[in-house]
C-alpha positions in Angstrom: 17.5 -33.7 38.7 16.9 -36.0 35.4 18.5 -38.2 33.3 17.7 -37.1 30.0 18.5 -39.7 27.2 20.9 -38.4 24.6 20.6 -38.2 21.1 22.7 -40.5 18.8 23.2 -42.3 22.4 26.0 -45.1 20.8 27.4 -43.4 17.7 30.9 -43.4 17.4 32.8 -40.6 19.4 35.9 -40.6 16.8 36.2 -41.0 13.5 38.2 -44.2 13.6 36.7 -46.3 16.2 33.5 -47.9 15.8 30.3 -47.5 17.6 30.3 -48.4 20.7 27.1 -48.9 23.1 27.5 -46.6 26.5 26.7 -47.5 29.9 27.5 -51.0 31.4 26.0 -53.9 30.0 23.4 -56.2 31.7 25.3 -58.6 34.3 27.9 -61.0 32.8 27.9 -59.1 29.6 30.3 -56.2 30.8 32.9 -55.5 28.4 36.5 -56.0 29.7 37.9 -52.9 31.0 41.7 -52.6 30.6 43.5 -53.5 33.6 45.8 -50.9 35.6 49.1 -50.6 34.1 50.6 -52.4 37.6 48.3 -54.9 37.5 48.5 -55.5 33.4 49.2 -59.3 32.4 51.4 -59.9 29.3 49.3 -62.2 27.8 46.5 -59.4 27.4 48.2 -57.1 25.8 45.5 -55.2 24.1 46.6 -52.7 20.9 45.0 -49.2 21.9 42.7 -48.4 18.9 44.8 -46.0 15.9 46.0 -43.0 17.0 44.4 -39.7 15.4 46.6 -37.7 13.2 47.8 -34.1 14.3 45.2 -32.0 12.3 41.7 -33.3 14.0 43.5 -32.5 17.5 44.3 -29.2 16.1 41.0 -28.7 14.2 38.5 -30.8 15.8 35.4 -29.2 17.8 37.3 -25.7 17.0 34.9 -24.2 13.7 34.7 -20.5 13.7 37.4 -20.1 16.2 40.0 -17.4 14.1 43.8 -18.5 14.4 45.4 -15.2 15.3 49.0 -14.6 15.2 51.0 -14.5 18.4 52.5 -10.9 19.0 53.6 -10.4 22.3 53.1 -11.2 26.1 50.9 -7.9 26.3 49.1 -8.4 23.2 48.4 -11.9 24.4 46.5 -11.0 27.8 45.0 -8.1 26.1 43.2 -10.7 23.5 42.2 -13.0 26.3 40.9 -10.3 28.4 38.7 -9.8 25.0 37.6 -13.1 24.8 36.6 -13.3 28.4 34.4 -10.3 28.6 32.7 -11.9 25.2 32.5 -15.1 26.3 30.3 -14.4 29.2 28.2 -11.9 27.1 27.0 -15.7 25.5 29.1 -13.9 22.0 32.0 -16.1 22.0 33.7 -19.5 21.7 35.3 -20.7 24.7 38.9 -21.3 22.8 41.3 -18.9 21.3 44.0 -20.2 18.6 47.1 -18.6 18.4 50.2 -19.8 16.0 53.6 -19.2 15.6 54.0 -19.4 19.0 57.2 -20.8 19.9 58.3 -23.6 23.0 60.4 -20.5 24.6 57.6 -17.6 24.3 55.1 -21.4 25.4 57.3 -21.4 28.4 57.0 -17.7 28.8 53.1 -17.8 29.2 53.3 -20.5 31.4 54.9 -18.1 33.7 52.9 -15.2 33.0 49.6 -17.3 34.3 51.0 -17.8 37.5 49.5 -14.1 37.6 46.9 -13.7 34.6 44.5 -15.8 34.1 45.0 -19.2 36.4 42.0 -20.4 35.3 42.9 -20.7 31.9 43.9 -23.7 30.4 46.1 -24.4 27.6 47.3 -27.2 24.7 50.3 -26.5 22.7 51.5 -28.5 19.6 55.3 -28.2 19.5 56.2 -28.7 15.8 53.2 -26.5 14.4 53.9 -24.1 17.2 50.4 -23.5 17.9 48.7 -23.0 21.4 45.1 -23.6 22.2 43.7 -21.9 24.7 40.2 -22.6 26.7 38.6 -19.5 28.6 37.6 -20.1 32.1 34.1 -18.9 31.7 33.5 -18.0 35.0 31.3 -18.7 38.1 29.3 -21.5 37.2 32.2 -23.0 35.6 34.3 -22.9 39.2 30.7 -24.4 40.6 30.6 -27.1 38.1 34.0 -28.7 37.9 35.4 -27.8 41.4 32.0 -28.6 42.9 32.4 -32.1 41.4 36.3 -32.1 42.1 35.6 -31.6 45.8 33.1 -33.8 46.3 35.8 -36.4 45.0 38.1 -35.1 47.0 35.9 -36.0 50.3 35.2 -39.2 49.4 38.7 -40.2 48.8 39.3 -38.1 52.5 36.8 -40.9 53.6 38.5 -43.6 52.8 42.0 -42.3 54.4 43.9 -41.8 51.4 44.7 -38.4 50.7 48.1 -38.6 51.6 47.7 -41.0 48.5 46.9 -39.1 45.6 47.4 -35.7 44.6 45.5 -32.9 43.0 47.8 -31.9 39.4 45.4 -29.7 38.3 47.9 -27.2 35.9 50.7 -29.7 35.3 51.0 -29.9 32.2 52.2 -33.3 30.5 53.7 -33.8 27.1 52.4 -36.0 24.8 52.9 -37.4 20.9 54.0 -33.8 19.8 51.8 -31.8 21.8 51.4 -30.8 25.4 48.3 -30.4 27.5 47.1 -29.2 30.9 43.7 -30.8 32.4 40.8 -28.8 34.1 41.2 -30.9 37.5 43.1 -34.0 37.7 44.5 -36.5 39.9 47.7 -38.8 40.2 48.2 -41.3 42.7 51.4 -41.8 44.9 52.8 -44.9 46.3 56.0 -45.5 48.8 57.6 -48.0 46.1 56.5 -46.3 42.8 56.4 -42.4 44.2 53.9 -40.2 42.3 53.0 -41.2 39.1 53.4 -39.7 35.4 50.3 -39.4 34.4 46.9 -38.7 36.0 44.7 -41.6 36.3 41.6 -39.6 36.6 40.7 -36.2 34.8 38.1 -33.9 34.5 37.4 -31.5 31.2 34.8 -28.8 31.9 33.3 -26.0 29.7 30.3 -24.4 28.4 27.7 -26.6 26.2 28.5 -25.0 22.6 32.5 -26.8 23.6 31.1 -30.4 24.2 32.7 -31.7 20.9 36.5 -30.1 21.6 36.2 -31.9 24.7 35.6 -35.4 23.6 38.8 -34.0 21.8 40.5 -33.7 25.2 39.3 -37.3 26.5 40.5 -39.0 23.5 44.1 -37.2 24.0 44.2 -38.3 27.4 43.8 -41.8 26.5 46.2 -41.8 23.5 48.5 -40.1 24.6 49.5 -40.8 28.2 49.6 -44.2 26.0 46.7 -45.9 28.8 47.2 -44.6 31.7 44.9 -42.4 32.6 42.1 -44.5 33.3 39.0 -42.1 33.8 37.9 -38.7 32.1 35.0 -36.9 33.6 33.8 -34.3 31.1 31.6 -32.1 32.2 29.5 -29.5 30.0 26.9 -27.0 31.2 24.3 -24.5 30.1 23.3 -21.9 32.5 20.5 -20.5 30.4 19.1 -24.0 30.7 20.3 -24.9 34.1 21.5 -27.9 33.0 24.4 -30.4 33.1 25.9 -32.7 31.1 28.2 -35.6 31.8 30.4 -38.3 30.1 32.6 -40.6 32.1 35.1 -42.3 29.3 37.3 -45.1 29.9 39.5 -47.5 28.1 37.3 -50.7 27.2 38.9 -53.8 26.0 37.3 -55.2 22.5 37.9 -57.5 19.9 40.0 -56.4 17.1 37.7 -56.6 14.5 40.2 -56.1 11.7 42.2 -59.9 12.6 41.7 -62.4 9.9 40.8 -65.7 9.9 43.2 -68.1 11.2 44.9 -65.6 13.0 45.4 -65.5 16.9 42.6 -63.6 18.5 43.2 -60.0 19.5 42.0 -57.3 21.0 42.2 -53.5 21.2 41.5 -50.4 23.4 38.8 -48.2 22.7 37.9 -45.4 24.5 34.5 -45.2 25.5 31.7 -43.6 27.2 30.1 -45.8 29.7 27.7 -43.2 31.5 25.8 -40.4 29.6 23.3 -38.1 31.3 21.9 -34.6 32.0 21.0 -33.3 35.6 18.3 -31.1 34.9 16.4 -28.9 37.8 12.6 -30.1 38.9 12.8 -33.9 37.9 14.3 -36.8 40.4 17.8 -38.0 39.3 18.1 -41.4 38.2 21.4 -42.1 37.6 24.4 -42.5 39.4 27.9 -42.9 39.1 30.9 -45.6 39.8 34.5 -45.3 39.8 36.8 -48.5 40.4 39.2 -47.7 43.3 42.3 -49.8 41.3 41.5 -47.5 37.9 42.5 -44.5 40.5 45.1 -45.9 42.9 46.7 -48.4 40.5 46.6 -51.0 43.1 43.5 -53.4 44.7 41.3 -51.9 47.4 43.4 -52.8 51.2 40.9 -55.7 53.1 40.6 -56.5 56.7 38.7 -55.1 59.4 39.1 -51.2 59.4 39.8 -50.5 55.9 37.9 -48.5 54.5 39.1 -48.9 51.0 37.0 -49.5 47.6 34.9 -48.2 44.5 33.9 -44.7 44.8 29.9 -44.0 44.4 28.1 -41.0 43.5 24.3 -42.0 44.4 21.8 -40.6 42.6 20.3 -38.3 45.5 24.3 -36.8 45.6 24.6 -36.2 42.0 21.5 -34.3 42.6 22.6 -32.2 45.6 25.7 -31.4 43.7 23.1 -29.7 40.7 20.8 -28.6 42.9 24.0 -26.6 44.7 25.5 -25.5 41.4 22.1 -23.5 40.4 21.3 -22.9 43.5 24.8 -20.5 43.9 25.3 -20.1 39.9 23.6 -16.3 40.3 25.3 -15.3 43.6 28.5 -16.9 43.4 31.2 -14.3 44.2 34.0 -15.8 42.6 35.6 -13.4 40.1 38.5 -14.2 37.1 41.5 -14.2 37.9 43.8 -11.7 36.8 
């Protein structure tokens, strides 16, 4: 596997927030991530960077995807079961828009998925009464973003913790007028806090052609659980290319730039991508990947002798297992949609 630079590697992600540069910085010249919500000091207080307005989370990453008027329950699995068999013919968007869709037919077709379709995913705007949906699009989808999600899932096992954190995958959690469910997510659990609100890690996964509607999704995460989730993986993939593409976002601490003189200094939140790369068949990786174990468990790592506790590290040789794994099962994977 290869890291293959991006294009545009640094241009601003949203429209409001400036560029930022991705990856970390040379030593003593990291930027200062926000600190766990448990751990935040008063006096940091950083502003989180100006919330987008309602119609580019509605509109954003979604061009030539037809809104289509919501009918009925049966009408409703009958046009994903469309979109599904022309999504994997390569023929289709991965996302289907349907309005006038109200919260009590919304809380009807979270029901119905229990049966149809779990591997859908779905975000619903409550005062326009419009639901997004994203297609699972298939088996190399399920290799993709489980394959990562489990290989999480171990390393966290390693350390001792699962009875720590737990796997919220299809919860879905109400935001600033709109609700959303993640691909694969995680929420910690502590004996004096219980399980928290919000996720503090997240992964959005779909095909290539939806890499822009999911910077969407990281940038609702951020704004909307209001900071804490800390981490979202997004994860895009080509299969006629056999190649993957990652973004790990977080919330980095910046200057306000807008303060003016005389004026105490401040500083903002601004989501932003600190690792960037493709895994690409035939060519050694050369990245790897670092999560910080108080971003995820909302408390510092336990010391002493025996703990096991600390950052969690992808090395470059497992990030390349993982691809090599993916392709390697893409063509013979017998996983099926659900129905």
């Amino acid at each position: 596997m290869a890291l293959v630079p991006a294009e545009n590697v640094g241009e601003p992600r949203t429209p409001s927030p400036p560029a930022q540069p991705w990856g970390y910085p040379p030593p003593r010249q990291r930027p200062s991530l926000s600190p766990p919500s448990s751990l935040a000091s008063a006096h940091l207080s950083p502003q989180p960077s100006a919330p987008h307005d309602i119609n580019y989370y509605l509109t954003e990453g979604l061009n030539n995807v037809e809104h289509q008027r919501f009918k009925n329950n049966k009408s409703f699995i009958g046009d994903i079961d469309k979109q599904v068999t022309k999504l994997r013919s390569g023929n289709a968007s991965q996302y289907l828009v349907f309005t006038l869709v109200t919260q009590d037919q919304f809380v009807a077709i979270e029901r119905m998925r229990q049966n149809h379709h779990k591997g859908i995913r779905f975000h619903y705007f409550n005062r326009e009464e419009t639901l997004i949906v994203k297609i699972f699009a298939g088996p190399v989808q399920a290799l993709v973003g489980c394959g990562f999600g489990t290989r999480l899932d171990i390393k966290i096992g390693g350390m001792g913790l699962v009875n720590y954190i737990f796997r919220t995958d299809t919860a879905t959690h109400k935001g600033n007028g709109s609700q959303k469910q993640a691909n694969i997510a995680w929420t910690p659990w502590s004996p004096h806090h219980g399980i928290a609100d919000w996720p503090t890690v997240v992964i959005e996964c779909g095909v290539s052609q939806s890499r822009d509607r999911l910077e969407v999704d990281a940038n609702w995460w951020f704004e909307n659980s209001g900071g804490k989730v800390k981490i979202v993986f997004l994860i895009s993939f080509s299969q006629e290319k056999k190649e993957i593409h990652f973004q790990q976002w977080e919330l980095v601490t910046v200057p306000d730039s807008h303060v003016f003189p005389g004026q105490p200094r401040a500083t903002r939140t601004v989501p932003t991508i600190m690792r960037k790369f493709d895994l690409v068949p035939g060519v050694p990786n050369k990245e790897s990947l670092m999560l910080n174990f108080e971003r995820i468990f909302l408390r510092p790592p336990a010391l002493g002798k025996g703990q096991r506790e600390g950052d969690i590290t992808f090395s470059q040789e497992e990030l390349e297992e993982y691809a090599n794994h993916v392709w390697a099962h893409a063509n013979d994977a017998k996983i099926r949609p659900k129905h």
